[in-house]
C-alpha positions as a Markdown table, in Angstrom:
| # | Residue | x | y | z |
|---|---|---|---|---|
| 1 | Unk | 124.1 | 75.9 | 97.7 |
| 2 | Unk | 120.8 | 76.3 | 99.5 |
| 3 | Unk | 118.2 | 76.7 | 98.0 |
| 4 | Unk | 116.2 | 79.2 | 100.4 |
| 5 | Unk | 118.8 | 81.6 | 99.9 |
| 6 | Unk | 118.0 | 81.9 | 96.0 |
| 7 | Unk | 115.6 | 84.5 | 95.7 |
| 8 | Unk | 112.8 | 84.0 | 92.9 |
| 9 | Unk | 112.2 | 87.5 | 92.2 |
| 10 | Unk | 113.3 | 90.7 | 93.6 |
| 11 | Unk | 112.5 | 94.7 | 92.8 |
| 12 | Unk | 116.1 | 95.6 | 92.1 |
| 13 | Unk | 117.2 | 98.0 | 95.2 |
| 14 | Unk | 117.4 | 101.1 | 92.8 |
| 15 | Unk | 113.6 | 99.9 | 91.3 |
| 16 | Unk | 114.8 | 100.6 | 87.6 |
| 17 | Unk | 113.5 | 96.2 | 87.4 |
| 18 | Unk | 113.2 | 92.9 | 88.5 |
| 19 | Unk | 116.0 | 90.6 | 89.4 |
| 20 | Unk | 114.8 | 87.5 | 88.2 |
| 21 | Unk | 116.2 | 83.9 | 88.9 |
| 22 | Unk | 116.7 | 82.4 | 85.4 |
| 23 | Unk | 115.2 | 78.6 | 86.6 |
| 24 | Unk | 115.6 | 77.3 | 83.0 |
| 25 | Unk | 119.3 | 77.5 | 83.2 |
| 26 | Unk | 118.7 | 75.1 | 87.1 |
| 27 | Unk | 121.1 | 73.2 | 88.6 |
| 28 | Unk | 123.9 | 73.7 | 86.3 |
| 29 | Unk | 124.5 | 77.9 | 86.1 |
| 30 | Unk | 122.7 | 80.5 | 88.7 |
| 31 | Unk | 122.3 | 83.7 | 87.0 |
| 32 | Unk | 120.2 | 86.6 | 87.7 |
| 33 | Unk | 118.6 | 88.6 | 85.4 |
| 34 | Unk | 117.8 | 92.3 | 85.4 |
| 35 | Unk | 114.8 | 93.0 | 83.7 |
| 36 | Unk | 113.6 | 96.5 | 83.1 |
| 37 | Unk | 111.3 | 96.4 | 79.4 |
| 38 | Unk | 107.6 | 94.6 | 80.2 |
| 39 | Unk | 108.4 | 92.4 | 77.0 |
| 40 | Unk | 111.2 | 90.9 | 78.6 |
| 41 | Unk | 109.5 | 90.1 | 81.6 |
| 42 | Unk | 106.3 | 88.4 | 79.7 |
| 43 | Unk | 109.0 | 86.7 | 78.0 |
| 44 | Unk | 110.1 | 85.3 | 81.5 |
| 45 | Unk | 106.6 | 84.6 | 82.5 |
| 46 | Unk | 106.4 | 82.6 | 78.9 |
| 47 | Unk | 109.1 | 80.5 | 78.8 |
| 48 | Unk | 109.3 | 79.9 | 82.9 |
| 49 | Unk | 112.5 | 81.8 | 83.9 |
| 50 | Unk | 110.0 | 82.4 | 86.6 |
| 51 | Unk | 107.3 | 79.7 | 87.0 |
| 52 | Unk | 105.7 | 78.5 | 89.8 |
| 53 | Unk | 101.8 | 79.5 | 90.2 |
| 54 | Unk | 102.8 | 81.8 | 93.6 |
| 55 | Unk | 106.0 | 82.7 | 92.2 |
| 56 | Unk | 104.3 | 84.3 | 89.0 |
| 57 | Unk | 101.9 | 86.0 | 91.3 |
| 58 | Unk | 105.0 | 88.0 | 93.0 |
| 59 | Unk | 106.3 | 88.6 | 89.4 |
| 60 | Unk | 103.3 | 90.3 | 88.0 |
| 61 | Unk | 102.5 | 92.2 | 90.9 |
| 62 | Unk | 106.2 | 93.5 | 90.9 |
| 63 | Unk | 105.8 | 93.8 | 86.9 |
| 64 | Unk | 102.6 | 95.9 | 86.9 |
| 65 | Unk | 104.2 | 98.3 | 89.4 |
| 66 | Unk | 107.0 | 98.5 | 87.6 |
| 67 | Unk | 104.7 | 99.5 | 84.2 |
| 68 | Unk | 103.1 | 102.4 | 86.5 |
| 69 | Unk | 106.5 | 103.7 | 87.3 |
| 70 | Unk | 107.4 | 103.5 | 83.4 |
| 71 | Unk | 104.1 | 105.3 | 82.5 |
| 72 | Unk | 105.3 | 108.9 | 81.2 |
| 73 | Unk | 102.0 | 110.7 | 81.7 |
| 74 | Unk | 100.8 | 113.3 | 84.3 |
| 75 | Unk | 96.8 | 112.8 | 83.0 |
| 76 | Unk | 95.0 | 110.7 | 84.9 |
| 77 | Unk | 93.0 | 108.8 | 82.2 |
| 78 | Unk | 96.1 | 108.1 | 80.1 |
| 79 | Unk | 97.5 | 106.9 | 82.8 |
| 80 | Unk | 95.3 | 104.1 | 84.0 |
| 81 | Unk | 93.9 | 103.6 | 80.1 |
| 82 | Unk | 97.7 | 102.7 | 79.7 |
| 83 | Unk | 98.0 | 100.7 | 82.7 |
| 84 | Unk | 95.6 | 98.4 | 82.0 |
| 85 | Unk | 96.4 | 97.9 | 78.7 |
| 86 | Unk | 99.9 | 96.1 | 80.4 |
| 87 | Unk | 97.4 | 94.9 | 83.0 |
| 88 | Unk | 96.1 | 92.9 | 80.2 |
| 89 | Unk | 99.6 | 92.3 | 78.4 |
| 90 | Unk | 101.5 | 90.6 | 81.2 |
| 91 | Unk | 98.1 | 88.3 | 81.8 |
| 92 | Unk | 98.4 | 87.1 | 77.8 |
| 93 | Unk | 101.8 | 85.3 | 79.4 |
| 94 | Unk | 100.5 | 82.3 | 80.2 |
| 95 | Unk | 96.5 | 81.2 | 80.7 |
| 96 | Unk | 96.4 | 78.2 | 83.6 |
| 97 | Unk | 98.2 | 80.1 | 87.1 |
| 98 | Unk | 95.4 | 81.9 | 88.2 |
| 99 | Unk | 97.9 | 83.9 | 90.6 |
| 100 | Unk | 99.0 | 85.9 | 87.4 |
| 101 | Unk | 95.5 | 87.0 | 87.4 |
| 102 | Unk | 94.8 | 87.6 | 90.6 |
| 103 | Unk | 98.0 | 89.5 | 91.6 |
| 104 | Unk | 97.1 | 91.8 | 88.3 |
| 105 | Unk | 94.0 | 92.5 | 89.4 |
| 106 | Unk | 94.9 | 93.0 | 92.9 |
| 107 | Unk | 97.6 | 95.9 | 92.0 |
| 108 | Unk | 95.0 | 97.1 | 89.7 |
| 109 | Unk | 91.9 | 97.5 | 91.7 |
| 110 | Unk | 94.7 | 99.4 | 94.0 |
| 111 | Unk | 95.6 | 101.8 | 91.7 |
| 112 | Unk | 91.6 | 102.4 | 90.5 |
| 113 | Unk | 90.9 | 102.4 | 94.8 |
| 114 | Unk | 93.1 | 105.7 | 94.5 |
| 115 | Unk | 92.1 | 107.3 | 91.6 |
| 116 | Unk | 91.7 | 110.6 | 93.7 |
| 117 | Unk | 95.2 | 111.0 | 94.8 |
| 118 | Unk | 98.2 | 112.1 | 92.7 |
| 119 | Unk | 100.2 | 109.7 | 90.8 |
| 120 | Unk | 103.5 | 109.9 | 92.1 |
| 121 | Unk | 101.1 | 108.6 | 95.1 |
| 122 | Unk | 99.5 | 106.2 | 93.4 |
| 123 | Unk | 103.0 | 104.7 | 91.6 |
| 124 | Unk | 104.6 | 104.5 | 95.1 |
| 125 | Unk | 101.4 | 102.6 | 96.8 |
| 126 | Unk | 101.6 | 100.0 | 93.7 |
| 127 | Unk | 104.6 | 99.4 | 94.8 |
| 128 | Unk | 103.8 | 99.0 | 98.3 |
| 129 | Unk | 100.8 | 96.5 | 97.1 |
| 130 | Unk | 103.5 | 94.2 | 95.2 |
| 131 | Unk | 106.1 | 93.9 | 98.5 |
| 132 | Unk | 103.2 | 92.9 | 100.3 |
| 133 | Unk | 102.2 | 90.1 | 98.1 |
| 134 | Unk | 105.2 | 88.8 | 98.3 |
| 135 | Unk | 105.8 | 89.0 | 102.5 |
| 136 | Unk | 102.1 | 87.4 | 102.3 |
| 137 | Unk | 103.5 | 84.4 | 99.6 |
| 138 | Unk | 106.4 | 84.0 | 102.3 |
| 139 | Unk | 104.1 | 84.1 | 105.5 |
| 140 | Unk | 101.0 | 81.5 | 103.3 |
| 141 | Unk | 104.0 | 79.4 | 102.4 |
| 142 | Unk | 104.9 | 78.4 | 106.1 |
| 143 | Unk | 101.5 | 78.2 | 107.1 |
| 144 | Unk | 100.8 | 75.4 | 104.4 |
| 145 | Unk | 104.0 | 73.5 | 105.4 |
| 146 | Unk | 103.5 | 73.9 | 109.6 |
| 147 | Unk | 99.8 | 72.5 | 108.2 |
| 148 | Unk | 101.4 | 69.4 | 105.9 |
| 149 | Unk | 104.2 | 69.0 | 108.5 |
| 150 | Unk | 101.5 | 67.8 | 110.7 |
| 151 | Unk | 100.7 | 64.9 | 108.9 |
| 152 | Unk | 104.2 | 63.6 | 108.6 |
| 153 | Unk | 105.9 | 60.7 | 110.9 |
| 154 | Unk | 109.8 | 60.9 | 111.5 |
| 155 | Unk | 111.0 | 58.6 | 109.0 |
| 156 | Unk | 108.3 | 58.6 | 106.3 |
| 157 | Unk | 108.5 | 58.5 | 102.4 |
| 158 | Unk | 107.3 | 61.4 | 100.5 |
| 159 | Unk | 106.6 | 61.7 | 96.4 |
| 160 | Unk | 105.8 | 65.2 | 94.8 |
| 161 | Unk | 105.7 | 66.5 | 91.4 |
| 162 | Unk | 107.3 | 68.7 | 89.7 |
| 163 | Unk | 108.8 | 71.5 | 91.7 |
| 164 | Unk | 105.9 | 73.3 | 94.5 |
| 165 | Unk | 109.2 | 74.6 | 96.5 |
| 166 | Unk | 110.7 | 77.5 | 97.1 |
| 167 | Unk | 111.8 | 78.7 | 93.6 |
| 168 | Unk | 108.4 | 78.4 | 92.9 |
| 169 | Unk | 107.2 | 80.8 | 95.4 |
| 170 | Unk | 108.9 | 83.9 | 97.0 |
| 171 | Unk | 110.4 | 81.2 | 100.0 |
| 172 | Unk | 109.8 | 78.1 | 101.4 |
| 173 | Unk | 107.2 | 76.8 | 98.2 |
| 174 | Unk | 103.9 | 75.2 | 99.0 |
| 175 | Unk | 104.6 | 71.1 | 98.5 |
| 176 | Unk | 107.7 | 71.2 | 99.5 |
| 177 | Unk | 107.1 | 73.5 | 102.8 |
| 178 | Unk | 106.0 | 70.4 | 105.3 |
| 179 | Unk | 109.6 | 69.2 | 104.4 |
| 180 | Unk | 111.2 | 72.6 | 105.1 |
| 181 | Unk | 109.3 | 72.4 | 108.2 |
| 182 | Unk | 110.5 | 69.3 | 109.3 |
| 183 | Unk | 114.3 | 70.0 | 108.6 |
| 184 | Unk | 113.8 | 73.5 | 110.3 |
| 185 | Unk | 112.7 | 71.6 | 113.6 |
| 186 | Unk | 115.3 | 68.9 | 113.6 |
| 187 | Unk | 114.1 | 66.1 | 111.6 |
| 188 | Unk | 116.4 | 63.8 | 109.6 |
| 189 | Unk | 115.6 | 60.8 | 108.6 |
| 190 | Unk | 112.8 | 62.5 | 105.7 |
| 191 | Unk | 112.7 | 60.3 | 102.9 |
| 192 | Unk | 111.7 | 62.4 | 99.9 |
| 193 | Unk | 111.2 | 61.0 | 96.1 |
| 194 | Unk | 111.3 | 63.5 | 93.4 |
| 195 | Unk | 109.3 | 62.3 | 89.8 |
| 196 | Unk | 111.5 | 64.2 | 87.3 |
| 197 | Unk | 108.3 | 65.6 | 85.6 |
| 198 | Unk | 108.5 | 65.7 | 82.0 |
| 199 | Unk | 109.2 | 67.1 | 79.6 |
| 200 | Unk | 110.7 | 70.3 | 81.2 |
| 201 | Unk | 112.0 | 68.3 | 83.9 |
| 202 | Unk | 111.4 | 70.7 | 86.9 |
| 203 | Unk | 111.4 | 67.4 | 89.4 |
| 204 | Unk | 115.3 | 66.6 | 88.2 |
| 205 | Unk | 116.5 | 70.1 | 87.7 |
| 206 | Unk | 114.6 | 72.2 | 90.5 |
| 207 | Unk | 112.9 | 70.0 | 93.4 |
| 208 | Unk | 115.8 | 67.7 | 93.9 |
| 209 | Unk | 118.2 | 70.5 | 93.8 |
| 210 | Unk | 116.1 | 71.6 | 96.6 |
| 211 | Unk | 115.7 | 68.8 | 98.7 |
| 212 | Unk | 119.4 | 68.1 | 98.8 |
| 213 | Unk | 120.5 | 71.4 | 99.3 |
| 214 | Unk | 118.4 | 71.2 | 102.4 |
| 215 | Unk | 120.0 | 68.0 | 103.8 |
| 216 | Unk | 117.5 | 65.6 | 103.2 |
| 217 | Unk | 117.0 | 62.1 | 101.9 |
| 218 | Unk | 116.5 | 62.4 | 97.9 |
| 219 | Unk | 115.9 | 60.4 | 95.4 |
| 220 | Unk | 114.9 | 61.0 | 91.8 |
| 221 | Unk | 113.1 | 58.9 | 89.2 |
| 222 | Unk | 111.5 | 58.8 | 86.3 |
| 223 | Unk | 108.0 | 59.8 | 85.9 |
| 224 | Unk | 106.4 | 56.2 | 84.9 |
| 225 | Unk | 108.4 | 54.6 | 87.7 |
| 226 | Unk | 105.8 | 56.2 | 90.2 |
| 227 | Unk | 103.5 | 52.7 | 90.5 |
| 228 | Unk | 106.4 | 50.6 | 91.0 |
| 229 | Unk | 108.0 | 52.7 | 93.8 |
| 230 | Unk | 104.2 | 53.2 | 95.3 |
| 231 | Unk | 104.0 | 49.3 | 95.0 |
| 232 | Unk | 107.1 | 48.7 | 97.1 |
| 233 | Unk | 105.6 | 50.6 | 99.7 |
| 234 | Unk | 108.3 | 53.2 | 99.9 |
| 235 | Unk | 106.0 | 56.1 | 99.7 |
| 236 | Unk | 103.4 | 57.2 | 102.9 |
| 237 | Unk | 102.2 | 60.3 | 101.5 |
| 238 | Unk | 102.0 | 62.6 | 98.1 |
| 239 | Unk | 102.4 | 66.5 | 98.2 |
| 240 | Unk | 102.1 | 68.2 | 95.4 |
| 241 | Unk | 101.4 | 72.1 | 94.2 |
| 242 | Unk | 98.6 | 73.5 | 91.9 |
| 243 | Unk | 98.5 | 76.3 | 89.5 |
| 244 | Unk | 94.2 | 76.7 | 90.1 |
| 245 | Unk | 91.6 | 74.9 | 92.0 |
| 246 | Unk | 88.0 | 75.0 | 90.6 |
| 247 | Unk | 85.7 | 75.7 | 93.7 |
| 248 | Unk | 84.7 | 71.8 | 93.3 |
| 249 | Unk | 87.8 | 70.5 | 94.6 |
| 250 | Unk | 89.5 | 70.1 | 90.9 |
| 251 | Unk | 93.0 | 70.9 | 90.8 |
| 252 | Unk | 95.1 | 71.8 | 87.7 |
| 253 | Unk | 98.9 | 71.1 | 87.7 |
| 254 | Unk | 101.9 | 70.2 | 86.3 |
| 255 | Unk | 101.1 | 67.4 | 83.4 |
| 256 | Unk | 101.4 | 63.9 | 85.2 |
| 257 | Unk | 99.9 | 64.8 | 88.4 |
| 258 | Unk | 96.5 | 63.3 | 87.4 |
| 259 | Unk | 98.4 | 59.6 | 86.7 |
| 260 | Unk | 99.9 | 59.8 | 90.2 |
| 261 | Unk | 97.1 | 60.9 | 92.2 |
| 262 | Unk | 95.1 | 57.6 | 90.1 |
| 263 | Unk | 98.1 | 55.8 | 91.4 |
| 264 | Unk | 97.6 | 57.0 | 94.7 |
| 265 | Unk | 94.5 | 56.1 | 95.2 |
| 266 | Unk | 94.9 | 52.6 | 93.8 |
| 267 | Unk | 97.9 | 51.8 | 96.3 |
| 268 | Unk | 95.7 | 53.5 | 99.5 |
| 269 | Unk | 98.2 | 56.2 | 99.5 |
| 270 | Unk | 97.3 | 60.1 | 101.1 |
| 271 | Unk | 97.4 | 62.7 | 98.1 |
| 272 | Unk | 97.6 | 66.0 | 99.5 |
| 273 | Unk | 97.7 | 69.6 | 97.2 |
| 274 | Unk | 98.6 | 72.5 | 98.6 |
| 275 | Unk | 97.1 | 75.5 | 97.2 |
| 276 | Unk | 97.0 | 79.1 | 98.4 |
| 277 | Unk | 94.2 | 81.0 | 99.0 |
| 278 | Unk | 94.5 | 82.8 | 96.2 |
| 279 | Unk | 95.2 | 80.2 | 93.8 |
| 280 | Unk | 91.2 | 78.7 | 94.5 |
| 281 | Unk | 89.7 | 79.9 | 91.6 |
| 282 | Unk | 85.5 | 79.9 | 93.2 |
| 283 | Unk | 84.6 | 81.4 | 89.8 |
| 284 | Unk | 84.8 | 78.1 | 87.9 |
| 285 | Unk | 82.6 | 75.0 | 88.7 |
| 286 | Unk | 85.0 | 72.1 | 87.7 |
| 287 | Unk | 88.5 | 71.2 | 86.3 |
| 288 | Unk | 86.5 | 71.4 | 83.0 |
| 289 | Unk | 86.3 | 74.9 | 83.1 |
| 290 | Unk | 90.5 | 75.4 | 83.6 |
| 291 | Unk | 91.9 | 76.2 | 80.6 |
| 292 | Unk | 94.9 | 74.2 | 79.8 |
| 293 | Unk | 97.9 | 75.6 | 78.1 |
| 294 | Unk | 99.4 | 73.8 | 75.1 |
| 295 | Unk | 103.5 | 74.6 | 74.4 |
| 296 | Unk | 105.9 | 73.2 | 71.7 |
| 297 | Unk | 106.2 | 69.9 | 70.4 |
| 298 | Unk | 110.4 | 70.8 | 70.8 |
| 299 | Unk | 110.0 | 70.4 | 75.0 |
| 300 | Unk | 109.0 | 66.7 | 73.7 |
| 301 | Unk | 111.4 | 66.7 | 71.0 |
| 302 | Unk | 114.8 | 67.7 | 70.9 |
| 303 | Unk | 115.0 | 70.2 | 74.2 |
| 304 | Unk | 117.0 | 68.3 | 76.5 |
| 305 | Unk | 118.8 | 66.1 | 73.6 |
| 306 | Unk | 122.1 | 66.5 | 71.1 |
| 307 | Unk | 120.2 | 65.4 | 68.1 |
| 308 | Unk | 116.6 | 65.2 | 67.8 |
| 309 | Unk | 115.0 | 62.1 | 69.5 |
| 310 | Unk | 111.8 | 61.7 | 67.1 |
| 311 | Unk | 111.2 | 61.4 | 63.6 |
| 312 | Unk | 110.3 | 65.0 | 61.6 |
| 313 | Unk | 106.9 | 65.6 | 60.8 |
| 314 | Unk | 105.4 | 63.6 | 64.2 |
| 315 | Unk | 102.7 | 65.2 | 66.0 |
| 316 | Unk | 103.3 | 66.2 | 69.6 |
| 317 | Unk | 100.9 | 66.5 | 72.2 |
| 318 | Unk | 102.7 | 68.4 | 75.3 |
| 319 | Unk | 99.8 | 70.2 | 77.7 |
| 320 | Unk | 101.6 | 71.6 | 80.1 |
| 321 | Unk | 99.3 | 70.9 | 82.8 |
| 322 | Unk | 96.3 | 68.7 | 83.4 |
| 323 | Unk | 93.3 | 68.0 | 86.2 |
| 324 | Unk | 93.5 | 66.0 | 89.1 |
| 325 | Unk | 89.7 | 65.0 | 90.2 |
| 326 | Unk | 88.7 | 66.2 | 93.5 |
| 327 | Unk | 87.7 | 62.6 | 94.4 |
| 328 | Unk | 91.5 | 61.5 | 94.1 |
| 329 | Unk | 92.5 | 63.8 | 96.4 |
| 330 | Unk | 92.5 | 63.3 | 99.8 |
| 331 | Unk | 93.0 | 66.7 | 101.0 |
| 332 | Unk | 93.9 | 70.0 | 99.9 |
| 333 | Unk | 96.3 | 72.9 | 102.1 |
| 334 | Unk | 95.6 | 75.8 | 102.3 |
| 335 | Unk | 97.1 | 78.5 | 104.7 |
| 336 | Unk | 94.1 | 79.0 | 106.6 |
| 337 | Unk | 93.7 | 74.9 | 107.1 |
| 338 | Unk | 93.0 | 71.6 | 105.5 |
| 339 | Unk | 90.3 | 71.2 | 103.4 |
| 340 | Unk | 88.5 | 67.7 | 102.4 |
| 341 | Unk | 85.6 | 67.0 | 100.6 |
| 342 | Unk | 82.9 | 68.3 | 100.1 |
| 343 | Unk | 85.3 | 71.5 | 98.9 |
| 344 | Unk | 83.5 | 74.2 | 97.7 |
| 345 | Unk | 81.8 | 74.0 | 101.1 |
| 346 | Unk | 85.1 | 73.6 | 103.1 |
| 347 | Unk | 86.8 | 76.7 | 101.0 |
| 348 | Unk | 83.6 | 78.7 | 102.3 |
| 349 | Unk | 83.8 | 77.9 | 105.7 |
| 350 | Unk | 87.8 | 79.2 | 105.9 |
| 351 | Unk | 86.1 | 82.6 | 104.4 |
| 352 | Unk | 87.8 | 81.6 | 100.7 |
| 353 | Unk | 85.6 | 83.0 | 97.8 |
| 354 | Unk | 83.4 | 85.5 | 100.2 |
């Protein structure tokens, strides 16, 4: 199987839903779901049948479309007092991946930009607006990877994680996209390391299935094995993706990421994150201002076991992301160039947050 012919999400051809790649059921079943009620698609924001910050963007764009199709009205103010009340639904889904937001409001503020046309005009532009997020995720994704492929050697070690590839994004992914790159123009000998990313595991399941299916060198291990493979020098550079940047430099992501860009910057090693444009949040100052989500002690607990492997009545901490300081990282990708410190000054200067 490769994986960059799996398709994230998809308006079905006949645009009664979205055909959505269940990703908790990775590597072991591929099933596609067709989704037509807006409950059922939160629900596969919520529990990450679709997950990846650029990936979620694509899938609320489609899914707010979708809602202005479903709308049975012919008056104009029921019909966007409606639509932004699922505007405001599908953004309750989850409260880190700023793309959720931003795709939202982006369909949104097209449907208000029309608010003098007729709405079978209006439905069919929304539309319109959500295929061209997703030919834009496609087209950012390769210009982050041409970016991070240029900062690769034939024959050098990479770590990422959790999964920034292409089932996180509508192809080719963000972290994993230099590697896509390099396999695309004939390189080989790519040695890529995969941290299987507790406690849902999207490293093991997702980015090594990835890697692999693409040919490449893969290796996976476990999360607090990171120093020791750093330490043997195995590892010449760090990718990894981001659900929202703070305009400092600060960069939330999957829980874990934080340990290994500290590790990284103990053991001299480059820590790039590659973020699209849209997922640089210049509203917020700092990492402090990202709210984290918190999910279910049973991820810790019994998820991925046959019997539960801890002792009833334990308290569980599981957030599922945390903040990488923009001093630990050594550069972040974006699609319209590398950025380094000082950030919020670099993000101006490629025209992000104007």
């Amino acid at each position: 199987m490769n994986a960059l012919e799996l398709d994230t999400v998809l308006l079905s051809p006949d645009r009664s839903g979205l055909d959505i790649l269940d990703q908790t059921l990775l590597p072991g079943e591929v099933k596609v779901l067709h989704l037509q009620r807006l409950e059922d698609i939160w629900e596969a924001i919520r529990v990450l049948r679709v997950r990846g910050a650029p990936a979620i963007g694509v899938c609320a764009g489609y899914a707010l479309a979708l809602a202005a199709a479903q709308i049975e009205t012919e008056n104009k103010e029921e019909f966007f007092r409606r639509l932004g009340e699922r505007r405001d639904y599908l953004a309750s889904a989850r409260p880190t991946a700023v793309n959720l937001f931003w795709a939202l409001d982006r369909v949104m503020a097209k449907a208000l930009s029309l608010c003098d046309r007729p709405l079978p005009e209006i439905r069919e532009a929304l539309f319109a607006e959500a295929h061209a997020i997703r030919r834009e995720d496609i087209a950012i994704s390769r210009s982050i990877g041409e970016i991070g492929f240029s900062l690769l050697r034939p024959g050098c070690g990479i770590l990422t994680h959790c999964n920034a590839g292409t089932l996180a994004t509508a192809k080719y992914g963000t972290a994993t996209a230099p590697m896509y790159i390099a396999r695309e123009k004939g390189w080989t000998d790519l040695r890529v390391y995969c941290d299987e990313t507790r406690p849902l595991l999207q490293g093991a399941r997702l980015t090594s299935l990835e890697m692999l299916s693409a040919g490449l060198d893969t290796t996976l291990l476990c999360d607090n094995a990171a120093s020791s493979l750093m330490k043997s020098g195995k590892v010449d550079i760090i990718f990894v993706g981001c659900d929202r940047v703070a305009r400092n430099g600060d960069a939330a992501n999957k829980i874990g990421t934080s340990g290994v860009a500290i590790l990284a910057k103990h053991y001299g090693i480059p820590f790039y994150v590659c973020a699209p444009s849209s997922t640089i949040d210049m509203s917020i100052a700092s990492g402090a201002d990202i709210p984290i989500e918190k999910r279910g002690a049973e991820e810790v607990t019994e998820m991925w076991y046959k019997t539960r492997m801890a002792p009833e009545g334990v308290g569980v901490y599981n957030p599922a992301f945390d903040v990488t300081d923009a001093e630990l990282i050594t550069g972040i990708i974006t699609e319209k160039g590398l950025c380094k410190a000082p950030y919020e000054e670099a993000f101006r200067s490629l025209g992000i947050g104007k």
